[in-house]
N, C-alpha and C positions, 0 to 999 in steps of 0.2 A: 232784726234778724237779717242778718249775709246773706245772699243764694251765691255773689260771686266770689269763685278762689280765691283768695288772700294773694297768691302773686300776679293774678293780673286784674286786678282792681283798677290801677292805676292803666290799663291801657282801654275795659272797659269805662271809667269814666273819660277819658280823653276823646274818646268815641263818640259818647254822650253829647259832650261839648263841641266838636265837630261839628255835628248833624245838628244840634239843637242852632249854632251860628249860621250854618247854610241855612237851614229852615228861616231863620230870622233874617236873613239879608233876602231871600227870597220873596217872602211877606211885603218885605219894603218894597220893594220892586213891581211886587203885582199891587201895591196900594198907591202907590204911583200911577201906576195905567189906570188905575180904576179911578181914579180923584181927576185924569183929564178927562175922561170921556164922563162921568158924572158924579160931581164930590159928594150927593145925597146917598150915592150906592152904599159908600162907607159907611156909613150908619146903617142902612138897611142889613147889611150885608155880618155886621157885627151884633147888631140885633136878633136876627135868624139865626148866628151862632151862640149867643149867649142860652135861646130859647133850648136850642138839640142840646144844649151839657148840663141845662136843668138836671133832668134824673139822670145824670153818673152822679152830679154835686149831691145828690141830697143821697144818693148811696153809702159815699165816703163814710159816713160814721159807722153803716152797719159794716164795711169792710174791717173798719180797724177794731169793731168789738171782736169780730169771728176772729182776727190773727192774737188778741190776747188771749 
C-alpha cells in the first residue's frame, strides 16, 4: 500500500536516497575517528546498537500481520 502521490514518488524517493547516501558517508567518517582513537570502540559500539533494535526487530512481524 502507497501513502505517497503517484506524481511525486519519484522526487520522494530521490530524497530518500539523498539522505540515506549522506547518512552513509557520514557513518564512514565518524568510524574513521572512532578506529584512530580505539579500533575495539567499533565493535563495542555496534554491539550496543545491535542490542537497542532487538525489540523493533522482533516487532516487525506483528507490524506486518496488523497492515494485512
Amino acid at each position: 500500500m502507497d501513502i505517497i502521490p503517484r506524481p511525486i514518488r519519484g522526487r520522494v524517493n530521490a530524497l530518500q536516497l539523498l539522505i540515506s547516501n549522506i547518512m552513509y558517508s557520514l557513518s564512514n567518517l565518524m568510524a574513521t575517528i572512532i578506529y584512530v582513537v580505539d579500533p575495539q570502540m567499533l565493535f563495542i559500539i555496534a554491539s550496543i546498537t545491535l542490542l537497542l533494535s532487538t525489540p523493533f526487530i522482533v516487532l516487525i512481524p506483528r507490524i506486518v500481520k496488523l497492515e494485512e
